[in-house]
N, C-alpha and C positions, 0 to 999 in steps of 0.2 A: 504493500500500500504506500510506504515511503518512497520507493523509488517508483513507481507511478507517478507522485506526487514532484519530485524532485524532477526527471525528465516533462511532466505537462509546464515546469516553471520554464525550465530551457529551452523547449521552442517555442511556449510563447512569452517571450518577455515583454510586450507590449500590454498583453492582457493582466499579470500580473502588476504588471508599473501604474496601471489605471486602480486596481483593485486597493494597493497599497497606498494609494493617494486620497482613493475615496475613504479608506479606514482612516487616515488620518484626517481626514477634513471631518469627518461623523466624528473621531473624537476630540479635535477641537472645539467643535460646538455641543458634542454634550458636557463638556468642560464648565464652556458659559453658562447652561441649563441647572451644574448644581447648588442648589439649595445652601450656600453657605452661609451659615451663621455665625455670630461670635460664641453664642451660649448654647449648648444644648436645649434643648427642650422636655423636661422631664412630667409635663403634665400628665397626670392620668386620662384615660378615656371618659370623660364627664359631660353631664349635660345640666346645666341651671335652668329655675323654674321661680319666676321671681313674680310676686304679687304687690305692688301698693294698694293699702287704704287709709287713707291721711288720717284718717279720726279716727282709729281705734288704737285703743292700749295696747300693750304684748299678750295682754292677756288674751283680750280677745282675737288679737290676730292668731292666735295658736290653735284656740279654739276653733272659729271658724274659719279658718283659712287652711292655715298650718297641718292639721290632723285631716281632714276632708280628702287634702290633697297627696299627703303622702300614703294613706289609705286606696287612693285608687291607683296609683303609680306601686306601690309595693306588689300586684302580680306581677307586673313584666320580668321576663324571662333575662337571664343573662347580667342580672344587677350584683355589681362587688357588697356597693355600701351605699347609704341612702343618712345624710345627714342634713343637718335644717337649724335654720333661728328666725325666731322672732320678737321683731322689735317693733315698737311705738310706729305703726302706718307701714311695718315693713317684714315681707316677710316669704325669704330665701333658700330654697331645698336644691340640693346638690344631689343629683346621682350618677354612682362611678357606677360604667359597664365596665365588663372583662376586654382584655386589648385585643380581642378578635371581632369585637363587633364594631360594622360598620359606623359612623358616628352620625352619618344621615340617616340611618335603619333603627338607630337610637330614638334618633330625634321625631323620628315617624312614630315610632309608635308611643312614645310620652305624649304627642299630638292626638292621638285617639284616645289614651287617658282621660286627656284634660277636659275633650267633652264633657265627659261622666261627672267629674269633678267640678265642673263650673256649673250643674245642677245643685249641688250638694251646697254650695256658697250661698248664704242670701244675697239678694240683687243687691246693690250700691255698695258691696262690701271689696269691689274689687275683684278685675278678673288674671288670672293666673297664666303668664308669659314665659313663653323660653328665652334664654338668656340668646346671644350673638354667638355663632360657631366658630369661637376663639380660645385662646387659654392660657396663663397666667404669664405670658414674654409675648401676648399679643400688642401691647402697648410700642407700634413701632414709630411712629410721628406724631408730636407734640408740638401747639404754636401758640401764641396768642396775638390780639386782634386789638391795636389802642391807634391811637392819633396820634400823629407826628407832631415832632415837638410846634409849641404856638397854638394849636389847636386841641389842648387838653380841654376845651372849658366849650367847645364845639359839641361836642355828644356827650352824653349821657352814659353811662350804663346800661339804660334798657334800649337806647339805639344800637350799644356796641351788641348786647346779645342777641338783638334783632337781626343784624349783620350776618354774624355768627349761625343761626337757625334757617336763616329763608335764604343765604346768597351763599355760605362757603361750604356748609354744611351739605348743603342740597347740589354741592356740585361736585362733590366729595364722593358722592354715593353713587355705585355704579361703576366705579376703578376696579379692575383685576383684582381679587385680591385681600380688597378693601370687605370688611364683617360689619365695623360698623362707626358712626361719627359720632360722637361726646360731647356735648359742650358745655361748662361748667364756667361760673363766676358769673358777673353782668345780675340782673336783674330780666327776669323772662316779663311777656307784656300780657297782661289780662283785660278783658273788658270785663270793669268793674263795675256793680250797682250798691252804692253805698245805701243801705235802709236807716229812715230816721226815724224813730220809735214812736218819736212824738207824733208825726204825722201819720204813720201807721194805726195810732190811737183811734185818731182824731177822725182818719176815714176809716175806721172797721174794716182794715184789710190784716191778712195773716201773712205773713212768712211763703207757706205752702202754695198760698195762691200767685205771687207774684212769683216762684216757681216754673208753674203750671203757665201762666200767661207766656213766661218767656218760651218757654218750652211751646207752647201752640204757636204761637207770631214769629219764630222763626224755621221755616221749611219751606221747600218750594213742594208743588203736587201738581201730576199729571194728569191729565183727562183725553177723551179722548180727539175724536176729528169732525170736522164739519166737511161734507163731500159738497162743494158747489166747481163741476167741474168744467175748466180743464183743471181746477187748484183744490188743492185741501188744506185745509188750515185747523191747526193745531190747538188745542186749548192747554195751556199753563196756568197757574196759578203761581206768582211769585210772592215771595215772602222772604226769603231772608234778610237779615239785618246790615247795613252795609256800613252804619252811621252813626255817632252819636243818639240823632236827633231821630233815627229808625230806633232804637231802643227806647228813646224816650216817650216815643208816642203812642206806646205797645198799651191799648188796653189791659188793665187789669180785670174790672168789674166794671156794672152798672150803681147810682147809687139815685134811686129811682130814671129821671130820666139822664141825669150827668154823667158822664164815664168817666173811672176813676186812673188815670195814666199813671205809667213810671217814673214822671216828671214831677207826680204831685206828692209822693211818697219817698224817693227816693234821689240820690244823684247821682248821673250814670258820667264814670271818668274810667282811665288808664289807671289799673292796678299790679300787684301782684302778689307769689306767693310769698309767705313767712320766711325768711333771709337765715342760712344757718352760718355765713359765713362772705368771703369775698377774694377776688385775686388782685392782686396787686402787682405792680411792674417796677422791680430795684426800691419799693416802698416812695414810689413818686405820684403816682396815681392810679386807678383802677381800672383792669383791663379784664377783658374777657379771653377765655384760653377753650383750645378744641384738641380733643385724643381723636389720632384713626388709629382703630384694632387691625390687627390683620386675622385673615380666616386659617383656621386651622390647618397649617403643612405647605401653607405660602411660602415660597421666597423671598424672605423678608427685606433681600438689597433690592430686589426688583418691582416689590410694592412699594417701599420708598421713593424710585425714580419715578416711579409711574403719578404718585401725590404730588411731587415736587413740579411737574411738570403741569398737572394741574393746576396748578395753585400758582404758575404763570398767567392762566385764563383767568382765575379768580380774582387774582390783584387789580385788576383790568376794570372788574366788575366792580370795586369798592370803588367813595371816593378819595380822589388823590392825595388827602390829609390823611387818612386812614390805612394802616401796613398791616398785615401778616406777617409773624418775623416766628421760622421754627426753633425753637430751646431743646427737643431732642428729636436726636435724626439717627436713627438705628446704623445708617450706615458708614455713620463716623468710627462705628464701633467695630463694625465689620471690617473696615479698612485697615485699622489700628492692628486687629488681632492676626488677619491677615498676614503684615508687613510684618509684624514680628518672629511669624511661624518662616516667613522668608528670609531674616536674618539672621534665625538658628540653621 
């Protein structure tokens, strides 16, 4: 078989010469294909299942949330370990599978769990989310988002997380790679309806019902056609609230023939939620900051390039007092580790 092999090499060395060319060009490029990282990656096979409900104690989130959920995910087959906490509006179950199971085959079938499980919750208590298909060294680009010097006193906070949510975040999503976008600090924007007790008194309206009002006056509904042909034309019903002054004119009640609005109870401004904290920049002013995770078994130098590159288009998209500046870039790290295994 060797000398078969040794004489087909000697007359045809052409064909050989292409062959040994092409093996080294296939392995040049799957060279650039590996996955290198600085760090290992030692995460177990897991999947998270995370619930908020702002209002409840631990107690109750354990209760109803907590126990319900790990009760209906405890059959699934192939599980190591199933561990859990909860806390004040929060509340967090980890399950490891054995490392032969797929981690989308995981994640499928925790997904027809949670059905079951999101029976078992009472309504408003909060429904029960898998976590992003990432895992504890997903954390590979980190930035944040302030005004250039001069124009500290130009935005806000809830501008800059505004920024942040609808323009960097949302251009983010959708990269190779990319699991999921973060962003943390700033002030998020609410549309707020401030209730004033006294006038609430005063017209006999409840809580519940201004509610219910907002909740009815903002929807759109469809109906159906009117056939005058050669056209048919469509019947809508619009409703949603676009406006200040659209919330504020949201019927409440009747109070015989008077209607009781949002405006007469209430003041409808820009809110937000309960602040546990802040980001700050070298302790000069407040900035907003944003994580991309990367997805499970990515190549962490190559989802880097690929953000970075984005976040040319995005700079674009801010205004020109306003930067993005990244504080970790995974593949600073990559490089460094790199160079050094090249110096030994």
């Amino acid at each position: 078989m060797l000398n078969k092999i040794i004489h087909f090499s000697i007359k045809n060395k052409l064909i050989v010469a292409v062959m040994i060319l092409a093996l080294i060009i296939w392995g040049v490029w799957s060279a650039t294909q590996l996955p290198v990282d600085a760090l290992p990656d030692v995460t177990n096979n897991q999947v998270q299942v995370i619930t908020t409900a702002p209002t409840l104690a631990a107690q109750e989130v354990e209760q109803f949330i907590t126990y319900p959920v790990e009760r209906s995910l405890s059959n699934i087959q192939g599980i190591e370990e199933m561990r859990s906490f909860s806390r004040f509006g929060l509340s967090v179950i980890t399950i490891v599978f054995k490392e032969n199971i797929n981690i989308y085959f995981a994640r499928q079938l925790i997904a027809e769990k949670l059905k079951s499980a999101e029976e078992q919750i009472p309504k408003e208590m909060g429904t029960p989310e898998m976590g992003p298909v990432t895992t504890g060294l997903g954390e590979v680009y980190q930035y944040v988002i302030h005004p250039k010097k001069g124009s500290e006193q130009k935005y806000s906070a809830m501008e800059l997380r505004t920024m942040q949510d609808w323009i960097v975040a949302r251009q983010l999503t959708g990269i190779e790679g990319v699991a999921e976008v973060t962003g943390f600090g700033g002030i998020s924007k609410q549309y707020e309806v401030a209730v004033n007790p006294d006038r609430l008194k005063a017209m006999n309206v409840t809580i519940p019902e201004i509610f219910s009002a907002l909740q009815r006056n903002n929807e759109n509904t469809g109906g159906a056609y009117i056939d005058r042909k050669p056209n048919a034309y469509f019947i809508r019903g619009v409703g949603l609230v676009k406006s200040f002054a659209d919330i504020e004119s949201i019927v409440i009640k009747k109070q015989g023939a008077v209607p009781v609005l949002i405006r007469d109870v209430a003041k409808v401004q820009f809110g937000s939620p309960p602040r546990y904290g802040a980001m700050t920049y070298n302790g000069e002013k407040e900035v907003v900051g944003g994580l991309v995770l990367m997805m499970k078994g990515a190549n962490s130098a190559s989802v880097v390039e690929l953000v970075k590159e984005r976040m040319k288009t995005i700079q674009s998209s801010l205004p020109d007092d306003v930067m993005i500046e990244a504080f970790i870039d995974r593949t600073k790290l990559i490089d460094r580790a790199i160079n050094t295994v090249k110096i030994i």
